[in-house]
C-alpha positions in Angstrom: 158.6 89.2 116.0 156.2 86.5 115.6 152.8 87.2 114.0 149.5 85.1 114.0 146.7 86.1 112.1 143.6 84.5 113.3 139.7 84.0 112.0 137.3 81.2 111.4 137.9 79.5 107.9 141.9 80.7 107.4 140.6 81.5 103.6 140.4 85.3 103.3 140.5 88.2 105.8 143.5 86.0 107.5 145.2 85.1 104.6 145.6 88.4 102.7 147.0 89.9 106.7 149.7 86.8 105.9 150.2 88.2 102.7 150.3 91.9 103.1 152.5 91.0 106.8 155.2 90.0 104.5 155.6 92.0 102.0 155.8 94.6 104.6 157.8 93.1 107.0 159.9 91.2 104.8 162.3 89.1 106.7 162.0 91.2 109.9 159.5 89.0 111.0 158.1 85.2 111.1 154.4 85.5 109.5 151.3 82.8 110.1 147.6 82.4 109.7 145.3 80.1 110.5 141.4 79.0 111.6 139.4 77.6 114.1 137.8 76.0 111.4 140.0 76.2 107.9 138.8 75.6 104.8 140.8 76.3 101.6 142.0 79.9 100.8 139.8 81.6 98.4 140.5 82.7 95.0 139.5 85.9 95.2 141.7 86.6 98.2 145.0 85.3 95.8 143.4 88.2 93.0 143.3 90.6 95.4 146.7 90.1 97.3 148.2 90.1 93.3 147.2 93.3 92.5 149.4 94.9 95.2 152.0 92.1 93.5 151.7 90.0 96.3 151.6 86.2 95.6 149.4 84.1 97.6 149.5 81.5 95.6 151.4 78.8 97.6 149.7 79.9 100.8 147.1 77.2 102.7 144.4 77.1 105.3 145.8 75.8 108.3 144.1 75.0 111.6 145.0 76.6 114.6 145.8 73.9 116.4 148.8 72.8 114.2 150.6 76.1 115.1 153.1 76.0 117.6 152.3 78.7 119.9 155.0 78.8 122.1 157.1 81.1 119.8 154.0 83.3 119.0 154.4 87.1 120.4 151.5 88.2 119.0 148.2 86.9 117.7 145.6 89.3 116.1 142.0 88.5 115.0 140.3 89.7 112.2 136.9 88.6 113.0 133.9 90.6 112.8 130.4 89.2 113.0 131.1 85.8 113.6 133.0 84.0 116.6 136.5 84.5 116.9 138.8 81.1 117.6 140.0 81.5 121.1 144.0 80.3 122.2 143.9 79.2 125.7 147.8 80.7 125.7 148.9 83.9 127.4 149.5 85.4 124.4 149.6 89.3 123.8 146.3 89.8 121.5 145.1 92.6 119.3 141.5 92.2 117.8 140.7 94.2 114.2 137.4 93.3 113.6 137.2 92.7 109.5 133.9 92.3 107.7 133.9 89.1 106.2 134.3 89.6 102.1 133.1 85.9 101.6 129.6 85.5 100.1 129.6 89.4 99.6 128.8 90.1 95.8 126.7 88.6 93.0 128.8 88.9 90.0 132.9 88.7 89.8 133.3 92.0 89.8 131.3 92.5 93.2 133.0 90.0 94.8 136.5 91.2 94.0 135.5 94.4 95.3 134.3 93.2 98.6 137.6 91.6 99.1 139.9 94.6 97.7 137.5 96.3 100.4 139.0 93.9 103.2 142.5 94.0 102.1 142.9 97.7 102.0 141.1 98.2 105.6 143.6 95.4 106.6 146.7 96.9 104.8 145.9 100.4 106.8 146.0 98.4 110.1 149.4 96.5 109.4 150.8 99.7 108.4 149.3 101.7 111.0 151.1 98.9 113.2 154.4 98.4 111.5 155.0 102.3 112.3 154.5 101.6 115.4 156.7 99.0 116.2 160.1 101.2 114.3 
């Protein structure tokens, strides 16, 4: 199976799916992300993904239109109040509407919690959905 995980800035919510996709998928599975409009994949998404020892550190924000969609079987969104990227391919699609963890929080601590917040409600989805496909 191929999996792409899709928002806007390819810097949290899609990132820690890539992440948390792999670990539980393992080699059972080619894993992407990427963003209509990507930035640079944000720190606290790399803390969060290593406390479940997951390292993000080598992941990148990529843009959606350097994927090669032709082997994609699935693509799933993770956006929730803001405008998802559209594919013009016939892809099969699953949408899981994520609130963004960006900009949530004042101090460290807050922040980090908004995006342990993200990546659990995430986590339950990909497991949810790994059971699934056995």
């Amino acid at each position: 199976m191929n999996l792409l995980f899709l928002c806007v800035a390819n810097s949290a919510r899609s990132q820690m799916a890539e992440g948390l996709a792999r670990q539980l998928f393992k080699d059972n599975a080619k894993i992407q992300s990427a963003g209509s409009n990507p930035s640079m994949i944000n720190p606290f998404a790399v803390k969060a993904l290593a406390e479940l020892g997951i390292d993000a550190s080598k992941q990148y924000s990529k843009s959606v239109r350097d994927i090669d969609l032709s082997g994609v079987d699935l693509i799933i969104t993770l956006c929730a109040e803001e405008v998802c990227p559209v594919v013009p391919a016939k892809i099969r699609r699953l949408h899981w509407p994520v609130e963004d963890p960006a900009g949530k929080g004042v101090t460290a601590e807050e922040k980090l919690g908004a995006f342990r917040k993200a990546r659990d409600e995430i986590k339950q989805k990909l497991e949810e959905f790994f059971k699934n496909q056995l």
